[in-house]
N, C-alpha and C positions, 0 to 999 in steps of 0.2 A: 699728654692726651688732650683732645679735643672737646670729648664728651662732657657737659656740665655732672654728670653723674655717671659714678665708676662701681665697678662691682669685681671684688677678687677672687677668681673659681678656683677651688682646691679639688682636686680629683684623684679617688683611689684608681691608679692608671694599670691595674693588675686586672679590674673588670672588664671585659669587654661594654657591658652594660653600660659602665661608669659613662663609657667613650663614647659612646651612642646619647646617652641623657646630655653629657655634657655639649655635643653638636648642636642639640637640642636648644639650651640653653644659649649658646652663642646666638643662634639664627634670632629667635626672638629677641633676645636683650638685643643685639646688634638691628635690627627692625624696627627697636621700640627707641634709639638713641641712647641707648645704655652704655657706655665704655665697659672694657673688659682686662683686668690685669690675669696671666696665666704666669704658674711657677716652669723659671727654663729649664730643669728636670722633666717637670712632666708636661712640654710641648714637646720634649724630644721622644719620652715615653708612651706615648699614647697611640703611635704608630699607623698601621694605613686605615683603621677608622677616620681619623681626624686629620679635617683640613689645617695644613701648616698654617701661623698664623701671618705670612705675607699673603697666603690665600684665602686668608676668612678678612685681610684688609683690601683684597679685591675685589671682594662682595661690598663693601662697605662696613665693615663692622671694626671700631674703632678697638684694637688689641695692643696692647703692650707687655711684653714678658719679663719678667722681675725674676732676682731669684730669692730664697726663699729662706730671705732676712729677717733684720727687726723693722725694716723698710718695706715692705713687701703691702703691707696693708694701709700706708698710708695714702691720705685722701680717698678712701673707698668709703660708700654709705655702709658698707657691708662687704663682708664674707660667705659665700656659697659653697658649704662644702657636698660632696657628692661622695659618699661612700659610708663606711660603720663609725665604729665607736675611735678609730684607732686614725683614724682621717680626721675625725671632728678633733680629735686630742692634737694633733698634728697643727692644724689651722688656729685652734685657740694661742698654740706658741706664737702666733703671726699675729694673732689680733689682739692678744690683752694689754700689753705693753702699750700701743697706742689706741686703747679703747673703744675699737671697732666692734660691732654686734658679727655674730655668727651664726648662720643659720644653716642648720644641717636637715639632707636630705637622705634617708635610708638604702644604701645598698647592699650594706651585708648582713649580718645574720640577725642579728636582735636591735641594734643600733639605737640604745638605749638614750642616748643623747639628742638622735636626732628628731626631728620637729613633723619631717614628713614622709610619707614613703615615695619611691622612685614611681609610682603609678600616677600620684597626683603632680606631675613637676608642673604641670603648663597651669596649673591651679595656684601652687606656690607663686609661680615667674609672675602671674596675671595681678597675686597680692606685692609679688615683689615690686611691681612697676606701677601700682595704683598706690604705695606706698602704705599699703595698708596691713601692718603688723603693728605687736609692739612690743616696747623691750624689757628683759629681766635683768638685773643682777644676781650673778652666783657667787657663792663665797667660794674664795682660794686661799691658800693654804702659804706659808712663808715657809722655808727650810734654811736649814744651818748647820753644819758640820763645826763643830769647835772641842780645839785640843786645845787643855788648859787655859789661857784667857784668850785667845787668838781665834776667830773665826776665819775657818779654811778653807770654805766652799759652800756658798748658796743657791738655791734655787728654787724653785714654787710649784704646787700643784693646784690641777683642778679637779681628782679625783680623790689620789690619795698620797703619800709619801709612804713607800715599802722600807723597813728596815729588814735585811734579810744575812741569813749567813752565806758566805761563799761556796763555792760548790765544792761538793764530794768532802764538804766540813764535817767538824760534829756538831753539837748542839752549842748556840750560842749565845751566854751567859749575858743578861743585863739586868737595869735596876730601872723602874718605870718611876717618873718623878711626873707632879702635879702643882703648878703653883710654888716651884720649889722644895715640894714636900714629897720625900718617897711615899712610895705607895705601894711595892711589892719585887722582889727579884727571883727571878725565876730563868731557866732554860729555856730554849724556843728552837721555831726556825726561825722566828722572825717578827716583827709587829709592826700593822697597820697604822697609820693613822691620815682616819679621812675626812671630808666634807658629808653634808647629807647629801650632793650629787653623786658622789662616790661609792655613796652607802651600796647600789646597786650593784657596782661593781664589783674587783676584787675584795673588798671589806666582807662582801657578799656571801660569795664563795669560802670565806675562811671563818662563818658562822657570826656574821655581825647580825645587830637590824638592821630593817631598811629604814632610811631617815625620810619624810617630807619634804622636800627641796627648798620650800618655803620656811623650813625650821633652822633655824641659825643654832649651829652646834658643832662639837669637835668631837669624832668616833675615834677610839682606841679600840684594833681588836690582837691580841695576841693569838698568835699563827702556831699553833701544835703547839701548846706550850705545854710543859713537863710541872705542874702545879696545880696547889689545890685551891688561889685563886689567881684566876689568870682569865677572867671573864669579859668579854666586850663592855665599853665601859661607855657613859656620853658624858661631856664634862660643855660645860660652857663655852659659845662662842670666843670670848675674851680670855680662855685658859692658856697657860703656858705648860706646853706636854716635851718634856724628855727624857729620851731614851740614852742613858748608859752601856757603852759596850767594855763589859768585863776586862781588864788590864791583861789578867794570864791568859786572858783567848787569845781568837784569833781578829783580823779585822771582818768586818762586815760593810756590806753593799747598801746604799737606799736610792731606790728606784723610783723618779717622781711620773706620775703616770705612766707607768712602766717603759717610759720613753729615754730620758735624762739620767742618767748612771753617776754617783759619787760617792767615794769611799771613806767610810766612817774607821777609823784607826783603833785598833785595841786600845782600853785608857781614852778613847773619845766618846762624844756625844751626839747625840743628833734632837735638833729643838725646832720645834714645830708650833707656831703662831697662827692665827689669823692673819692674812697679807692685805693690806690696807688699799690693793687693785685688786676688783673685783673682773667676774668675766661677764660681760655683756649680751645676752641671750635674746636672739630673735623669736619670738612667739606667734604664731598664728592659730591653734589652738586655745578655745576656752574652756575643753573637757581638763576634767581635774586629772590628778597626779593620781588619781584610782583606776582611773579608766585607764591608764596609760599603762599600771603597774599590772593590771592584769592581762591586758591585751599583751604586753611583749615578754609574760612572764606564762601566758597562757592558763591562768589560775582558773581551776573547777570554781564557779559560779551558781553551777546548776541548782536550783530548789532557793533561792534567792526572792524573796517575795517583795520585798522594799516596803515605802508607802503609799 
């Protein structure tokens, strides 16, 4: 590419909307000398909204299609994602590995991760190209599957790691350890363990709290569990959490932002660290993490006096 400055658009290519905003996007960044990396899935996907990109390079707009590797993000200032929670999850695999910032734009329902809604993009674009945001670090999460001394399969999250049983199972026996130390065995369907970005999410939904994003910590929340304690837990950023799957069971699945699928074996384990790459968080918002929890979670406020 030509452009001194590149930008990699991730697009949920199932919206129409998406395909519309992202046009959007091309015309200005491509206006303003902005280069543009697009994944070759979704140039193909995006269909007759969007101009192919030999016809957004005959306007002039400096485009290159990558596909959508651990390569995919490199040399970009950034990442622009355009779509929910499940598109930002998607774009973070592209960007954290080479420590690219990501900045997510709202198209689906709650979009808890993302930074702005699809009404404001030419507001976003205008910060985008004035360079005027700035950046967070989020904590991510390390995974590990190990049978006996042998680690079998890793991988990382940035919401949360599902440990879950298989489908049309029964209840799935483990032993929750902490620092080395049990801590409780119990039946389940399954257990969480998340970040405080995650907190909002699934963790969420399976009776966690919600963490501060800004709080450095590790959620455990045990998913239907058949015990009398088996409570959401928070243990220290620097904790080492795992989970035992029962020898006479069955295997069990851990799902890392329900994206990443790998199988934890009867008789194995699954351990879960702090990951020592963080994900890099574009900001343009200075309203706090209150404002934000109860705008997209639509919390009664009413009778609220302040000071």
């Amino acid at each position: 590419m030509t452009a001194e400055r590149t930008i990699l658009l991730v697009v949920h290519t199932g919206r129409d909307e998406a395909t519309e905003v992202a046009r959007r996007v091309e015309k200005v960044l491509g206006d303003n000398g902005i280069g543009l990396k697009v994944l070759s899935a979704e140039a193909v996907d995006r269909g007759p909204l969007h101009l192919a990109p030999d016809d957004m390079r005959a306007l002039g707009v400096d485009i290159e299609v990558v596909d959508a590797d651990e390569r995919a993000a490199e040399g970009c200032e950034l990442v622009l994602v355009l779509g929910g929670d499940g598109t930002f999850l998607r774009a973070a695999e592209l960007a954290r590995n080479v420590e690219i910032p990501v900045l997510g734009v709202n198209l689906g329902r709650i979009g808890f991760l993302a930074e702005a809604e699809a009404e404001a993009i030419d507001h976003v674009l205008e910060r985008v190209i004035q360079r005027d945001y700035r950046i967070e670090e989020r904590m991510t999460l390390d995974i590990a599957v190990r049978v006996g001394t042998d680690v079998v399969n890793r991988g990382w999250a940035l919401n949360e790691a599902s440990l879950e049983k298989g489908p049309r199972l029964g209840v799935l026996g483990v032993v929750l350890e902490v620092d080395g130390r049990p801590v409780s065995s119990f039946g389940c369907d399954g257990v969480l363990v998340s970040t405080p970005t995650g907190s909002t999410a699934y963790a969420f939904s399976a009776g966690g709290p919600v963490l501060w994003p800004d709080l450095e910590a590790i959620l455990v929340v045990p998913n239907n569990a058949h015990a009398l304690f088996a409570r959401p837990m928070v243990t220290s950023p620097l904790a080492s959490i795992a989970i035992e799957v029962e020898a006479s069971g069955n295997d069990a699945l851990v799902f890392c932002d329900g994206r990443r699928e790998m199988v934890v074996p009867a008789g194995g384990r699954l351990e879960v660290t702090r990951c020592g790459t963080p994900l890099k968080w574009v900001r343009l918002d200075s309203a706090p993490f209150t404002d934000r929890l109860v705008r997209k979670f639509r919390l009664p406020v009413t009778g609220w006096r302040g000071q």
